[in-house]
C-alpha positions as CSV (number, residue, x, y, z in Angstrom):
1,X,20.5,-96.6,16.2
2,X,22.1,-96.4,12.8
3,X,25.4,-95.7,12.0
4,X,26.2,-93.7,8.9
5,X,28.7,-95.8,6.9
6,X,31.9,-93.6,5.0
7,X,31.1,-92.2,1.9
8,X,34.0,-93.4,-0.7
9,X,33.9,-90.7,-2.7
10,X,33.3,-87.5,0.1
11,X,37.2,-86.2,-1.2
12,X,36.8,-84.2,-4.5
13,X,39.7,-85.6,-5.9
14,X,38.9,-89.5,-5.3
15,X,35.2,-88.5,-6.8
16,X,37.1,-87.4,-9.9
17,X,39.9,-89.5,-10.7
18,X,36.5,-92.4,-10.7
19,X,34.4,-90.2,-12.8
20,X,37.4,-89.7,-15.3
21,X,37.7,-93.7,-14.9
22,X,33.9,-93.7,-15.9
23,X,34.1,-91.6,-18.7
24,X,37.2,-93.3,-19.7
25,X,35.3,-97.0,-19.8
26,X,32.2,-95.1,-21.5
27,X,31.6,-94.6,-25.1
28,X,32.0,-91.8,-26.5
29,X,29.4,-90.7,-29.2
30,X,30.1,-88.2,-31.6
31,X,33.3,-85.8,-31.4
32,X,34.5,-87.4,-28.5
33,X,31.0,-86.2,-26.5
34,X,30.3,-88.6,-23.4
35,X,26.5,-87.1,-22.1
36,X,26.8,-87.0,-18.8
37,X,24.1,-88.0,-17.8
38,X,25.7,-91.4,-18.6
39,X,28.4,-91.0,-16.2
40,X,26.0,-89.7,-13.8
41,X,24.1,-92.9,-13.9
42,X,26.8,-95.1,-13.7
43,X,28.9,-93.0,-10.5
44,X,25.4,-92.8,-8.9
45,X,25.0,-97.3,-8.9
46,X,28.3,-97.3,-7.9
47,X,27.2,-95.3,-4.4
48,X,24.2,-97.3,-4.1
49,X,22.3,-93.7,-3.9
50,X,20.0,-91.5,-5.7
51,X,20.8,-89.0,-7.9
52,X,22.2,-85.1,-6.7
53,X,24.8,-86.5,-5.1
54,X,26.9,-83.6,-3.4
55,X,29.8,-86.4,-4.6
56,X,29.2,-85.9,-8.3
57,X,29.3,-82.2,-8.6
58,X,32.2,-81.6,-6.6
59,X,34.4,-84.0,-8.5
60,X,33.5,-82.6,-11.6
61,X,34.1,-79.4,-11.1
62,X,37.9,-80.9,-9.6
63,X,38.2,-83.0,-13.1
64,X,37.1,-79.4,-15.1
65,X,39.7,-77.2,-13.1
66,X,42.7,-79.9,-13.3
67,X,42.1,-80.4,-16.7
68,X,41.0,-84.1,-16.8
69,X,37.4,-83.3,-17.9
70,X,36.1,-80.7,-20.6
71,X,32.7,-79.8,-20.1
72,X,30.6,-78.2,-22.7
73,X,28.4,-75.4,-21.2
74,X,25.3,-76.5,-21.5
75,X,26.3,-79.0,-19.4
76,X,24.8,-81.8,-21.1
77,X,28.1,-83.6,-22.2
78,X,32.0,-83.4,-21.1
79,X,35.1,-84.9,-23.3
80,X,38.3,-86.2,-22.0
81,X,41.4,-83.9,-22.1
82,X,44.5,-85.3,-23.4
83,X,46.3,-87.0,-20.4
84,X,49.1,-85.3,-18.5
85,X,49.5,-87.9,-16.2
86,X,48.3,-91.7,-15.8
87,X,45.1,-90.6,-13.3
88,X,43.7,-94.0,-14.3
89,X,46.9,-96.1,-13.2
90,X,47.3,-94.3,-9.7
């Protein structure tokens, strides 16, 4: 029998405060524009998992409506928002 290990990032808000940490450590190309497809990649190797992740769209939609991520709507790239807080330090 096999036993389903914890997914890390199952609460919306943990899943966003490490896809703002991505997008943080990621370079931005022009006007600030991270593709997300970038961040995708990288959230997706750190859960050892293919891509679709339930995970990935539920924490960015959290970091859209808290104001940590601006996506563009296409969809194809976000930005950081200026930071309120210290999400990266907590």
């Amino acid at each position: 029998m096999k036993h389903l290990d914890a997914r890390p990032y199952s609460d919306p808000e943990t899943a966003a405060r490490k896809l703002v940490e991505i997008a943080a450590a990621t370079p931005a190309v022009q006007d600030g524009r991270i593709y997300i497809e970038r961040i995708n990649a990288q959230f997706v190797a750190l859960l050892k998992g293919s891509r679709g992740h339930p995970e990935f769209g539920a924490g960015i939609s959290y970091a859209v409506e808290h104001g940590w991520l601006w996506m563009h709507e296409s969809g194809t790239y976000l930005k950081l928002m200026p930071p309120g807080q210290d999400l990266l330090g907590q």
